[in-house]
MDTraj code that builds the backbone (N, CA, C; nanometers):
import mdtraj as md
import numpy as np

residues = "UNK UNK UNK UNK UNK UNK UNK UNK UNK UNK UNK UNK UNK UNK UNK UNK UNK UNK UNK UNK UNK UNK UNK UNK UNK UNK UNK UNK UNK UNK UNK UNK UNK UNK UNK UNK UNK UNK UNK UNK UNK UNK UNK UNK UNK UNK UNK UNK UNK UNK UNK UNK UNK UNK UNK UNK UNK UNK UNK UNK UNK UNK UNK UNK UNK UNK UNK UNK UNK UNK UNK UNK UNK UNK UNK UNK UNK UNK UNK UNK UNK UNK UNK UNK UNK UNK UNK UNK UNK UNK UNK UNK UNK UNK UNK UNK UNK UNK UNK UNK UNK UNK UNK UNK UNK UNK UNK UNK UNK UNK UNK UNK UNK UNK UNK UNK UNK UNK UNK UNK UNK UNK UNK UNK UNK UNK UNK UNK UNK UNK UNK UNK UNK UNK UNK UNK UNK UNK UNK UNK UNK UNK UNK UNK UNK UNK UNK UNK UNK UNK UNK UNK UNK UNK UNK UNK UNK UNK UNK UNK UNK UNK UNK UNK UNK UNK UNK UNK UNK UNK UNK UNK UNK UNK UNK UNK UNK UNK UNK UNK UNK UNK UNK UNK UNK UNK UNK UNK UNK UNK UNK UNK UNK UNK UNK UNK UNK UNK UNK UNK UNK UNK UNK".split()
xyz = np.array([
    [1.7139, -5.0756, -3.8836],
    [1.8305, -5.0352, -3.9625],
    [1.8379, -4.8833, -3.9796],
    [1.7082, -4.7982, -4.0074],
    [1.7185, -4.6605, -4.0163],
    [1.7686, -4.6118, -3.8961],
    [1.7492, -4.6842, -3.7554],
    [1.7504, -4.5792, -3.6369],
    [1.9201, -4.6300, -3.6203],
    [1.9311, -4.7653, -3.6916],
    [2.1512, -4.7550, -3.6481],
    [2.1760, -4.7114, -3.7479],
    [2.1625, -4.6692, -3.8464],
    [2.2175, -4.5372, -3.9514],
    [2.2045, -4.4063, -3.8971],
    [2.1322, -4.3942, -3.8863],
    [2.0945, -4.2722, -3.7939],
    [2.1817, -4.2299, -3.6884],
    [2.2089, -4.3251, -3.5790],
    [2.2929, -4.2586, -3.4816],
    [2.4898, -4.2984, -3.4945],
    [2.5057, -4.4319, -3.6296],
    [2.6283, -4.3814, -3.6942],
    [2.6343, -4.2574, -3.7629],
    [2.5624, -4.1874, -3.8206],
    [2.5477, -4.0359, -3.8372],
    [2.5740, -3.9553, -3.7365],
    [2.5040, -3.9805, -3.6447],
    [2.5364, -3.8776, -3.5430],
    [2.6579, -3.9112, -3.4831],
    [2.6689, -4.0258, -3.4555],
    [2.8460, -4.0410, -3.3882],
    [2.9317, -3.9837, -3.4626],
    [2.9227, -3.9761, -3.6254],
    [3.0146, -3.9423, -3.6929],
    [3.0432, -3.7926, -3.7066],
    [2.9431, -3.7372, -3.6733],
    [2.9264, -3.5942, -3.6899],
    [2.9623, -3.5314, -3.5548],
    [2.9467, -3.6469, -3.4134],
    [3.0026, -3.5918, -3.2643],
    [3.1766, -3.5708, -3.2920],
    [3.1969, -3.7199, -3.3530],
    [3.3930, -3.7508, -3.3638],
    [3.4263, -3.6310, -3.4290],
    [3.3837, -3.5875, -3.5426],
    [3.4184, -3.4939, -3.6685],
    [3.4196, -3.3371, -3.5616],
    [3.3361, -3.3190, -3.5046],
    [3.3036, -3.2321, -3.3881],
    [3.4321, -3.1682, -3.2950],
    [3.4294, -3.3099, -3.2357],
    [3.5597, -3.3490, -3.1238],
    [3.6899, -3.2764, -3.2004],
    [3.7137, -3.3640, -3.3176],
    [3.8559, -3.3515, -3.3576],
    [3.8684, -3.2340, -3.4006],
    [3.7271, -3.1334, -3.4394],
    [3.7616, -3.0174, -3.4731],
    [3.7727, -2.8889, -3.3697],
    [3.7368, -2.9041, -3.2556],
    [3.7160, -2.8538, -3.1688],
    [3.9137, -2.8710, -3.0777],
    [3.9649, -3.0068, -3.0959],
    [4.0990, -3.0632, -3.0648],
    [4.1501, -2.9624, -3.1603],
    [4.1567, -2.9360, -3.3004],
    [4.2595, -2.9456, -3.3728],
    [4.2391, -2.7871, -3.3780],
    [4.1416, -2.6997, -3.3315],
    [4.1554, -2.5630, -3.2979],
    [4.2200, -2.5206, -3.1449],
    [4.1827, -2.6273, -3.0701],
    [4.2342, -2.5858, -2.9214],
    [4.3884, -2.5894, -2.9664],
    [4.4354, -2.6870, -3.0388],
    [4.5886, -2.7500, -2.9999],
    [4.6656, -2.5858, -3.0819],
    [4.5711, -2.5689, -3.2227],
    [4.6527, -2.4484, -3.2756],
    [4.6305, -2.3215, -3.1859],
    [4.5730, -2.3241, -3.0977],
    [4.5591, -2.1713, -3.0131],
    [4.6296, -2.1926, -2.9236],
    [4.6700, -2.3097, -2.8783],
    [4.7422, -2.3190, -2.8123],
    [4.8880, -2.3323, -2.8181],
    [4.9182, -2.3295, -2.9237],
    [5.0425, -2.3303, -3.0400],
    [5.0838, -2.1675, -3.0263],
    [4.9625, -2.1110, -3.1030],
    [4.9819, -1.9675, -3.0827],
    [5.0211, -1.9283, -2.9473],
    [4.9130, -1.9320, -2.8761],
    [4.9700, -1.8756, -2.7314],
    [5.1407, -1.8999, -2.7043],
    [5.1943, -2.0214, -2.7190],
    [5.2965, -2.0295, -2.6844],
    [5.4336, -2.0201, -2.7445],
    [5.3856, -1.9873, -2.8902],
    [5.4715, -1.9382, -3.0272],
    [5.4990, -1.7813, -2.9852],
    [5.4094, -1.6949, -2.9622],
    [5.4326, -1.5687, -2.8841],
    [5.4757, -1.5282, -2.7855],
    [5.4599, -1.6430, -2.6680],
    [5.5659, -1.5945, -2.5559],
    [5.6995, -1.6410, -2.5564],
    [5.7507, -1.7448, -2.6751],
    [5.8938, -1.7117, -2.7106],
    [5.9466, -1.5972, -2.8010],
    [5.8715, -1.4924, -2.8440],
    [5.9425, -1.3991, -2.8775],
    [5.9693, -1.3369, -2.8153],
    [6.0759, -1.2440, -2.7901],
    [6.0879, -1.1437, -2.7780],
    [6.1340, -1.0481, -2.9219],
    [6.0281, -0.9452, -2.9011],
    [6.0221, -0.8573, -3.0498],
    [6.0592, -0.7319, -3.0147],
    [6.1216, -0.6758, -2.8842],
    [6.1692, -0.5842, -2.8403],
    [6.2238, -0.4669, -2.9588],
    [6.2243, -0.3227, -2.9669],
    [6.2449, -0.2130, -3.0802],
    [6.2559, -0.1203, -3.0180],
    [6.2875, -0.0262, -3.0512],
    [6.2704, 0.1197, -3.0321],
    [6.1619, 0.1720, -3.0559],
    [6.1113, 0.2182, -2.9295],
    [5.9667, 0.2437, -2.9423],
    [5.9311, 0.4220, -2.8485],
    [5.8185, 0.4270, -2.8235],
    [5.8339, 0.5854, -2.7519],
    [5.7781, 0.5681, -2.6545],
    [5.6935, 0.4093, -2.5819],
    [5.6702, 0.3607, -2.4819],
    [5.7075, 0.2257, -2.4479],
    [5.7271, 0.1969, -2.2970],
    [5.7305, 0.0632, -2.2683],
    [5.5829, 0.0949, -2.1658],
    [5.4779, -0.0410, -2.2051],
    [5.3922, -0.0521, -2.1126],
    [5.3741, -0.1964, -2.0593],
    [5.3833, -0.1921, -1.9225],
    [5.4085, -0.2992, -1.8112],
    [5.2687, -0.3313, -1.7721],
    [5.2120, -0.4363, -1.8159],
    [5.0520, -0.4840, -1.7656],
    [5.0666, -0.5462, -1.6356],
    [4.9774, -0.4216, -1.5708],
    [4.9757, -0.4687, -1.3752],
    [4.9138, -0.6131, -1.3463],
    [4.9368, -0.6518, -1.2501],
    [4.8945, -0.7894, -1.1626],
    [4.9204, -0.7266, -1.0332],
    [4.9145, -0.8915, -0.9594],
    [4.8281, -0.8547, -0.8400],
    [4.9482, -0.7389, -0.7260],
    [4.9358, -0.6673, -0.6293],
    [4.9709, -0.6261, -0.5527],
    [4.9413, -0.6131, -0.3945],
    [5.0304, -0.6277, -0.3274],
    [4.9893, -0.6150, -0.1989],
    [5.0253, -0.5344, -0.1165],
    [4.9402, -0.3895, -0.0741],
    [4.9688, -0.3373, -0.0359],
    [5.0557, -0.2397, -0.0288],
    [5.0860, -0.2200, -0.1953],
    [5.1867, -0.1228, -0.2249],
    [5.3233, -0.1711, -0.2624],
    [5.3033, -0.3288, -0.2657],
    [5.4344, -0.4099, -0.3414],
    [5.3759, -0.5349, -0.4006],
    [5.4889, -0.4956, -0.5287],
    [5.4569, -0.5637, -0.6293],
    [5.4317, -0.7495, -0.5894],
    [5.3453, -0.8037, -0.6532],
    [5.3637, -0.9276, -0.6121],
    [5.4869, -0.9889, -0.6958],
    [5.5229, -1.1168, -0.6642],
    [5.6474, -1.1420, -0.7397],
    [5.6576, -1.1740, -0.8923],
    [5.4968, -1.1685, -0.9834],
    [5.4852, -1.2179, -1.0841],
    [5.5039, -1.0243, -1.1583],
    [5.4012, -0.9483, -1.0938],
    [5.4259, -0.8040, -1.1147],
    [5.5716, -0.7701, -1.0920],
    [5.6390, -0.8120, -0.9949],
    [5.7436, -0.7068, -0.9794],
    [5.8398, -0.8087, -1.1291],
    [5.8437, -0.9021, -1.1829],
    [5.9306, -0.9951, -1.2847],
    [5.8819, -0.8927, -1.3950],
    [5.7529, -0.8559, -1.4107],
    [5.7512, -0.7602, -1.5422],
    [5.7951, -0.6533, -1.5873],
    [5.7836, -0.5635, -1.4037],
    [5.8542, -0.4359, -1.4121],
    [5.9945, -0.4378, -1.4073],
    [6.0669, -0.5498, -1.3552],
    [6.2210, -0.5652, -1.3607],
    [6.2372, -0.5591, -1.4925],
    [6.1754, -0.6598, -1.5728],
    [6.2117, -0.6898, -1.7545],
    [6.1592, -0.5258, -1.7848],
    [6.1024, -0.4442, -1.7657],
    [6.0512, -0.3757, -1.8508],
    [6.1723, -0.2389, -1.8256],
    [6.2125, -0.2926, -1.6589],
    [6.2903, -0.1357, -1.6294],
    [6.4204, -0.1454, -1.7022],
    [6.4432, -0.2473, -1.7044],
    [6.5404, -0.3311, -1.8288],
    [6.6040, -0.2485, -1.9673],
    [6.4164, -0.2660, -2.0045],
    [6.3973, -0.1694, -2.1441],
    [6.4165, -0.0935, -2.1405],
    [6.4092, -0.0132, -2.0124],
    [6.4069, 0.1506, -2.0322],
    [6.5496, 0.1543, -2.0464],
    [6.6549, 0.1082, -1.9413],
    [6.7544, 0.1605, -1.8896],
    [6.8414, 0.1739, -2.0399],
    [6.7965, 0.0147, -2.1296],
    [6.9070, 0.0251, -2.2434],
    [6.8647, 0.0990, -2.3681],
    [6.7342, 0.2276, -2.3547],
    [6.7023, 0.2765, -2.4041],
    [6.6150, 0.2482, -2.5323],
    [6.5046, 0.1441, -2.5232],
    [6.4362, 0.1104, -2.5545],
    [6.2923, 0.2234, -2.5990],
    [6.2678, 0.2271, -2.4634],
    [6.2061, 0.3458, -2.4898],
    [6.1805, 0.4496, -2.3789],
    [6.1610, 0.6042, -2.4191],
    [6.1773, 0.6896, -2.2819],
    [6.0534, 0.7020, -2.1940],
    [5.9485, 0.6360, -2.2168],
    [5.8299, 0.6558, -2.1686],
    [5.8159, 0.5347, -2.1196],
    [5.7553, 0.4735, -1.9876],
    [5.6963, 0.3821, -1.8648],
    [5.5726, 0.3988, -1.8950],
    [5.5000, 0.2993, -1.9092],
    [5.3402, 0.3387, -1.8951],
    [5.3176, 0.2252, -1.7946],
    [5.2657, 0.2308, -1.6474],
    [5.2495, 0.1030, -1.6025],
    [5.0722, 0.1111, -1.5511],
    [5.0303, 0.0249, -1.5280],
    [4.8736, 0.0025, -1.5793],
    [4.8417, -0.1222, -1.4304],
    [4.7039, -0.0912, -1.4361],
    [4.6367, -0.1553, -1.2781],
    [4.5850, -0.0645, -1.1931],
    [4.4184, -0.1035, -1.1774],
    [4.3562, -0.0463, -1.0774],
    [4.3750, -0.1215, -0.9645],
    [4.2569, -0.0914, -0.8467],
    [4.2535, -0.1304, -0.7294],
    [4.1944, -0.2153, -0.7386],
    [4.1697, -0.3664, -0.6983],
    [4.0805, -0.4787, -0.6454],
    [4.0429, -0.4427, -0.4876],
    [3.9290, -0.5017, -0.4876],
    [3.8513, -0.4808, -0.3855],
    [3.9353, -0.4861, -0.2445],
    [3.8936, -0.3771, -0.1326],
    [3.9904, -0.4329, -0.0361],
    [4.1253, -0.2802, -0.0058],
    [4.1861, -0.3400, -0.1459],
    [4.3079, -0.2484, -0.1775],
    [4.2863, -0.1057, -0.1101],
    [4.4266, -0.0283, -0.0649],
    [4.4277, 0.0588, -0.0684],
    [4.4793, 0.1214, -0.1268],
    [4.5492, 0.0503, -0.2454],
    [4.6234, 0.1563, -0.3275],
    [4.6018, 0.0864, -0.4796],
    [4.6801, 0.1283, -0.5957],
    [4.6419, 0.0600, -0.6993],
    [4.7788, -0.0215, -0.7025],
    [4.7445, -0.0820, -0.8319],
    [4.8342, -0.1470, -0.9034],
    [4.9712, -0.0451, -1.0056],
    [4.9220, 0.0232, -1.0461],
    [4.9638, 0.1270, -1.0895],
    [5.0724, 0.2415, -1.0335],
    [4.9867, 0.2686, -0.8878],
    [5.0600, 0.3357, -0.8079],
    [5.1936, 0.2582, -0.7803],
    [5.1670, 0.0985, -0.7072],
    [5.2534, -0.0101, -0.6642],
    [5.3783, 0.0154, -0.7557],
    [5.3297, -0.0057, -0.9347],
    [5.4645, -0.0133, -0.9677],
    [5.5165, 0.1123, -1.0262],
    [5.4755, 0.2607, -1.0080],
    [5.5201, 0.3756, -1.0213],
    [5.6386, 0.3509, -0.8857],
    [5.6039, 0.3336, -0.7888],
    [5.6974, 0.4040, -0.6903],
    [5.7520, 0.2806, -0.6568],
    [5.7443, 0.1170, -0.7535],
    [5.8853, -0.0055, -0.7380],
    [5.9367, 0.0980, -0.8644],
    [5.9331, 0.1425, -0.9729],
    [6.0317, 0.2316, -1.0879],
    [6.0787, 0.3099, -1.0569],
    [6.0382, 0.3896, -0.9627],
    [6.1160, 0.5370, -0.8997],
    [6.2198, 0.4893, -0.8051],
    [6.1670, 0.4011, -0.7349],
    [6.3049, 0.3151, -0.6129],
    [6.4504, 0.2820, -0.7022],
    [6.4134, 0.2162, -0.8293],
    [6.5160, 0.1498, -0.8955],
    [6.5510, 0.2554, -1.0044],
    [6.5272, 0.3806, -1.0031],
    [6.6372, 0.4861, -1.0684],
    [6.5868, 0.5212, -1.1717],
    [6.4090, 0.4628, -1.2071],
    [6.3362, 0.5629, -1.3449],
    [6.3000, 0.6685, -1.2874],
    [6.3031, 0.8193, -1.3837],
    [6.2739, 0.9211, -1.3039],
    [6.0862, 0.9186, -1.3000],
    [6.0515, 0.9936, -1.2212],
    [5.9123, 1.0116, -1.1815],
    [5.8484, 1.0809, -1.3348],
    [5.8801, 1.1914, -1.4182],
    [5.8720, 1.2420, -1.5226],
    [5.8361, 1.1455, -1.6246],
    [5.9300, 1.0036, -1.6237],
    [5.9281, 0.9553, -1.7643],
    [5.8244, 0.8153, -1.7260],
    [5.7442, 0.8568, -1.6294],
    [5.6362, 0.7464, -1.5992],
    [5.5014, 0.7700, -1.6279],
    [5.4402, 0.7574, -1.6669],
    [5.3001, 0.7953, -1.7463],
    [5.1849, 0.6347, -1.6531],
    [5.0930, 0.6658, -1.6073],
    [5.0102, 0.5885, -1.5113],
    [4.8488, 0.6043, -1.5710],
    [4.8424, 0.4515, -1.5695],
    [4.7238, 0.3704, -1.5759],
    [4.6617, 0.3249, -1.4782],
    [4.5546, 0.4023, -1.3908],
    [4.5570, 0.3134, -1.2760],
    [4.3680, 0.3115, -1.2197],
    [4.3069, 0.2554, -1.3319],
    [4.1678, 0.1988, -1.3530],
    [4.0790, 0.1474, -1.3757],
    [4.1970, 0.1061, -1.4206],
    [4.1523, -0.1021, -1.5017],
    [4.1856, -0.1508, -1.4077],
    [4.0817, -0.2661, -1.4602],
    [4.0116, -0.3999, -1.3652],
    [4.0578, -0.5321, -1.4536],
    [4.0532, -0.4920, -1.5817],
    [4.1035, -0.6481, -1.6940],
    [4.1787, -0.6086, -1.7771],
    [4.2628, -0.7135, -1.8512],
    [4.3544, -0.6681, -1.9611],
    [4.2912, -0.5597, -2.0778],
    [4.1710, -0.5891, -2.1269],
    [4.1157, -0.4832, -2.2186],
    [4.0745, -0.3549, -2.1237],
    [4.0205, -0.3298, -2.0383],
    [4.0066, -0.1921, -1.9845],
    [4.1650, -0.1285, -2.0198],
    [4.2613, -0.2144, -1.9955],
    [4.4100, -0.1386, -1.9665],
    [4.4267, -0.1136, -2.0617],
    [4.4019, -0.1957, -2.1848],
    [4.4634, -0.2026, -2.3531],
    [4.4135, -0.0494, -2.3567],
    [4.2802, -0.0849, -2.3364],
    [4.1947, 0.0871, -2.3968],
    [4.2214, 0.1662, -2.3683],
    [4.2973, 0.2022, -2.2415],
    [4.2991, 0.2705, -2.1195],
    [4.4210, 0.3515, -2.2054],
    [4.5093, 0.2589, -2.2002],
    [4.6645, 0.2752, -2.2631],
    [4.6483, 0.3469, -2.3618],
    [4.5605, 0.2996, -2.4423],
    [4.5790, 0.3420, -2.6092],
    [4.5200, 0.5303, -2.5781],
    [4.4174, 0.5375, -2.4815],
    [4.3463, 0.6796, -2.5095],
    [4.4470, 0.7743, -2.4225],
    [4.5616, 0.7273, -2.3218],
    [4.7091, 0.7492, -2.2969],
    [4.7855, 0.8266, -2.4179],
    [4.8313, 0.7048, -2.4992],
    [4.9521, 0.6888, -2.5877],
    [4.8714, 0.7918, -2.6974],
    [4.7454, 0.7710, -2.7251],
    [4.6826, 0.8889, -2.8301],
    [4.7077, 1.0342, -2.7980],
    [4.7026, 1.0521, -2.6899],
    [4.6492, 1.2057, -2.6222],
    [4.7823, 1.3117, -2.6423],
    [4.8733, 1.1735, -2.6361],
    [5.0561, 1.2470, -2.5750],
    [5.1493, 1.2099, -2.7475],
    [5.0620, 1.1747, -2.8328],
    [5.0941, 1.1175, -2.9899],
    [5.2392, 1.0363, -2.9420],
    [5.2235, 0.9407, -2.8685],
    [5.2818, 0.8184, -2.8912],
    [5.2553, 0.6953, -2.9340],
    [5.3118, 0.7061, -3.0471],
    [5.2704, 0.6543, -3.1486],
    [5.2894, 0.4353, -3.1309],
    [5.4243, 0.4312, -3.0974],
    [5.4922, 0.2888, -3.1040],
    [5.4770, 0.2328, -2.9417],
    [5.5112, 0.1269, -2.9286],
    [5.4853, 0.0496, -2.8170],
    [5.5583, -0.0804, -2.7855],
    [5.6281, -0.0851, -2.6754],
    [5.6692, -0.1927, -2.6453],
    [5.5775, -0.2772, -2.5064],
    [5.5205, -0.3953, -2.5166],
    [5.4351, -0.4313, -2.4234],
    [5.5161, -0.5734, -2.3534],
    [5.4711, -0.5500, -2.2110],
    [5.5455, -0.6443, -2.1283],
    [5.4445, -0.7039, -2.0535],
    [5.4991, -0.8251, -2.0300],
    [5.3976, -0.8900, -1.9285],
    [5.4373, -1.0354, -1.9220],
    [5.3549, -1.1832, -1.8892],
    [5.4778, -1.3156, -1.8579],
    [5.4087, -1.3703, -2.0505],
    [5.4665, -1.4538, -2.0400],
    [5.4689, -1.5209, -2.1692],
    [5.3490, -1.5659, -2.2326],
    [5.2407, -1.6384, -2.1578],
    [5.1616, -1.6611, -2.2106],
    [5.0240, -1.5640, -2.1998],
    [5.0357, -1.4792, -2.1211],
    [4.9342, -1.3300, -2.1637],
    [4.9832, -1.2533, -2.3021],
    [5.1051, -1.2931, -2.3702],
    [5.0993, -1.1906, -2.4803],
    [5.0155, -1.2040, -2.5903],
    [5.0033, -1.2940, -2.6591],
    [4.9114, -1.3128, -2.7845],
    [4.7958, -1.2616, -2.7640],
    [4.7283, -1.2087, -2.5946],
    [4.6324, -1.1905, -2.5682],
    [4.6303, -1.0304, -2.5842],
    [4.7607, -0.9692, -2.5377],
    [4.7400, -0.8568, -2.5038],
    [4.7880, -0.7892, -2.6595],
    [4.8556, -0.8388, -2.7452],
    [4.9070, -0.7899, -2.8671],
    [4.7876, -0.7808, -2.9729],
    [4.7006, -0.9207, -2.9249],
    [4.5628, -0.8925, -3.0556],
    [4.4889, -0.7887, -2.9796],
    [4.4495, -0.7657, -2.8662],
    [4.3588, -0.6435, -2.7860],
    [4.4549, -0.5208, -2.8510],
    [4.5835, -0.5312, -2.8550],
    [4.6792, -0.3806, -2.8919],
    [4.6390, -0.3019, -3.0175],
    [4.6397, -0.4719, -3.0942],
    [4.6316, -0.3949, -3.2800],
    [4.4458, -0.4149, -3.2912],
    [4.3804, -0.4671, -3.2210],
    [4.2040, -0.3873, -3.2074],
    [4.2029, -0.2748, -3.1474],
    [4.2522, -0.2210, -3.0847],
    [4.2494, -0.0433, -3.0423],
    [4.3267, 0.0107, -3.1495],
    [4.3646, -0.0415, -3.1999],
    [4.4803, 0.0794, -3.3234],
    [4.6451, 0.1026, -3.2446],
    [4.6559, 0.0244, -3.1477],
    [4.7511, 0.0519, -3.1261],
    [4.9122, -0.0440, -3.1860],
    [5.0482, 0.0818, -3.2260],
    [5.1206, 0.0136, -3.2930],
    [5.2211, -0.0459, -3.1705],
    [5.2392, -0.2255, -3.1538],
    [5.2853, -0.2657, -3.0526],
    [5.3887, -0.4297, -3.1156],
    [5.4468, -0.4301, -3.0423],
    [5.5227, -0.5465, -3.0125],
    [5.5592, -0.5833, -2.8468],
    [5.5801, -0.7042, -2.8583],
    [5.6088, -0.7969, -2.7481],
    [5.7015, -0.8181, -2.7262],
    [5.7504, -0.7937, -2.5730],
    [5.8595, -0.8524, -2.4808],
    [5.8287, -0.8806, -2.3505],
    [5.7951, -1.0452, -2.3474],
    [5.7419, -1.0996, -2.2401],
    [5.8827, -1.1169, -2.1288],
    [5.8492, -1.1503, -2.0371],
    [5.9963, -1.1199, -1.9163],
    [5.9954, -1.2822, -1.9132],
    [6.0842, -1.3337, -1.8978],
    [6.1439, -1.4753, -1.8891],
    [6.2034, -1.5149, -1.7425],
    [6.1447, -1.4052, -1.6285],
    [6.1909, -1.4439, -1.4575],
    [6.0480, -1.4970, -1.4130],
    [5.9373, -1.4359, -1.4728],
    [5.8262, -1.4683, -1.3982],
    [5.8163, -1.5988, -1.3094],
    [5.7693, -1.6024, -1.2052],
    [5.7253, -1.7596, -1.1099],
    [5.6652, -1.8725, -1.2310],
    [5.6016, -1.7964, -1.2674],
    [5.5308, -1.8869, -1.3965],
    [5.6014, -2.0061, -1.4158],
    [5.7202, -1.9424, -1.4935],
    [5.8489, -1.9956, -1.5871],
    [5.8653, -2.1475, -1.5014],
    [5.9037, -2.1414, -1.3591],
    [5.9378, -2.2320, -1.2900],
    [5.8196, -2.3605, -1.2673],
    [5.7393, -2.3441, -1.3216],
    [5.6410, -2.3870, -1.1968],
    [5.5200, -2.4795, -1.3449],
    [5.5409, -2.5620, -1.3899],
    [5.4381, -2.6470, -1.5014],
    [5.3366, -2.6508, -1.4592],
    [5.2434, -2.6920, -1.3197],
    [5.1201, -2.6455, -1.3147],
    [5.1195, -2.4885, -1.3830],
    [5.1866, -2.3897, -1.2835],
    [5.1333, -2.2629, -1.2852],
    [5.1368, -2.2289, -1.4325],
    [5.2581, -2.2461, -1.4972],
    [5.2282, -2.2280, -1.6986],
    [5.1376, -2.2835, -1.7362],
    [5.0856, -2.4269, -1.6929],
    [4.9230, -2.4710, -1.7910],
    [4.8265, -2.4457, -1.7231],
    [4.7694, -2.3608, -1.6123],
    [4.7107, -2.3004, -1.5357],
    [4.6870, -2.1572, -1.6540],
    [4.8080, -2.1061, -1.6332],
    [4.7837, -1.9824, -1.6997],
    [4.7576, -2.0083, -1.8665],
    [4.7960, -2.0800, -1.9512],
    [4.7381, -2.1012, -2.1017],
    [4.6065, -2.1474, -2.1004],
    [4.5299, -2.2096, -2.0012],
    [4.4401, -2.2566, -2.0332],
    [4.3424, -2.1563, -2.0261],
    [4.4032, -2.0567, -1.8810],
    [4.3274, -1.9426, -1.9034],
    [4.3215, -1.8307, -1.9762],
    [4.4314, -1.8214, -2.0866],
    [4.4470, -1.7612, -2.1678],
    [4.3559, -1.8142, -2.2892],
    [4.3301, -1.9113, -2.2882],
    [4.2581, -1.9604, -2.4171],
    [4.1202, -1.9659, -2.3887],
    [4.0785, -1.9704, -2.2544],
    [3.9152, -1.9340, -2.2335],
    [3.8720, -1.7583, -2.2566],
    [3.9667, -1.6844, -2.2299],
    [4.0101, -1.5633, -2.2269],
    [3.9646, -1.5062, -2.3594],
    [4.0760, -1.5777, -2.4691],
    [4.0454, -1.5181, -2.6180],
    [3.9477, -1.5458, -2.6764],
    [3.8679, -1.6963, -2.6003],
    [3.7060, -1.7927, -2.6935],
    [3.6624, -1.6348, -2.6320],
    [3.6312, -1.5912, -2.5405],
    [3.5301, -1.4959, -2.4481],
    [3.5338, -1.3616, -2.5400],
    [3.6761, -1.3400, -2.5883],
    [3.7306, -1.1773, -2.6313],
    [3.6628, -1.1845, -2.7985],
    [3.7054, -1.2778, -2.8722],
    [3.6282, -1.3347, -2.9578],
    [3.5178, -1.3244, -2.9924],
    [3.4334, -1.4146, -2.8917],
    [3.3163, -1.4588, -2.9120],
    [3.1981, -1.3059, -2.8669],
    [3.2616, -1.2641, -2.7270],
    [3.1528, -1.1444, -2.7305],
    [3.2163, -1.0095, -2.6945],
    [3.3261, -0.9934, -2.7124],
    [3.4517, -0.8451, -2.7278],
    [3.4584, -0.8204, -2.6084],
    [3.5014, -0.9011, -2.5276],
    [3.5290, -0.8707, -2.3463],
    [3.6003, -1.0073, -2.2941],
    [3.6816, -0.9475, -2.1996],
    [3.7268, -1.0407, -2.1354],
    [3.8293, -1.0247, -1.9938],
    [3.8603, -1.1213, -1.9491],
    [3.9093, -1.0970, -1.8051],
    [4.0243, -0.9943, -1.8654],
])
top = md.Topology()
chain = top.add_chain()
for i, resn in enumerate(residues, 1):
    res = top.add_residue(resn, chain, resSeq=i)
    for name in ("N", "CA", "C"):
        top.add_atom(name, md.element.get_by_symbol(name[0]), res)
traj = md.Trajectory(xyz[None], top)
């Protein structure tokens, strides 16, 4: 009788476990996706466009959906400053950075009002990257772009650097279309924040 008391104890304490472990995934996952329906768009003194992948000096189609939404911002005067962000992955000959400086200059931002990030490897190198940017030149406010379910990620990394930011995720991304590729990407958003969380780093 002690040893089946015993492991109804422990079952009870695995279930209690489970459901708490469920009932935190489901709210982070709430979050994640409560944030990429905003758009919180303002007047700000930067727009910064978080790089993805590139090939070869063009944007891939998930990168070039951010810089479209972001050139967006600029044009209706959102804000006068471009900050676009992405190093090189292995291989590369050029950055990410570079890629979408000269897709913004093609489509009529001037070269002047583009400010470049181009040495990060993960979303926090860029956050940091950005912020010791936006410090140097006292720009102060921030508008941040990128697909929907990277924002909650990149807005809590924004306000841990000190930086003052809001969100406007782009609503063309491939993502959007594609239900694998959206629960593909939340799930990796939520291993992302346990990691950023748990030991202050992450993809």
């Amino acid at each position: 009788m002690k040893h089946r008391s015993r492991a109804r104890d422990l079952l009870g304490v695995a279930i209690i476990g489970c459901l708490g472990i469920a009932a935190v995934t489901g709210y982070a996952t709430y979050r994640v996706w409560a944030q990429g329906q905003r758009d919180e768009q303002r007047p700000a003194d930067a727009i910064v466009v978080m790089g993805a992948a590139q090939y070869d000096g063009r944007p891939s189609p998930i990168f070039a959906a951010r810089l479209d939404h972001a050139i967006e911002l600029y044009r209706a005067g959102v804000a006068p400053r471009l900050v676009v962000t992405g190093g090189k992955a292995d291989g590369d000959r050029t950055t990410e950075a570079a890629a979408a400086r000269a897709y913004a200059i093609d489509r009529g931002v001037p070269a002047e009002a583009i400010l470049v990030e181009d040495r990060s490897r993960t979303t926090l190198e860029s956050i940091r990257a950005v912020g010791a940017i936006l410090r140097a030149r006292e720009l102060r406010s921030t508008v941040f772009v990128s697909d929907r379910p990277h924002m909650l990620r990149v807005l809590r990394m924004a306000a841990d650097d000190g930086i003052a930011a809001c969100g406007s995720p782009t609503g063309t991304s491939p993502i959007e279309d594609d239900p694998m590729r959206r629960a593909d990407a939340t799930v990796h958003e939520l291993l992302a924040l346990v990691q950023y969380f748990l030991v202050g780093r992450a993809p």
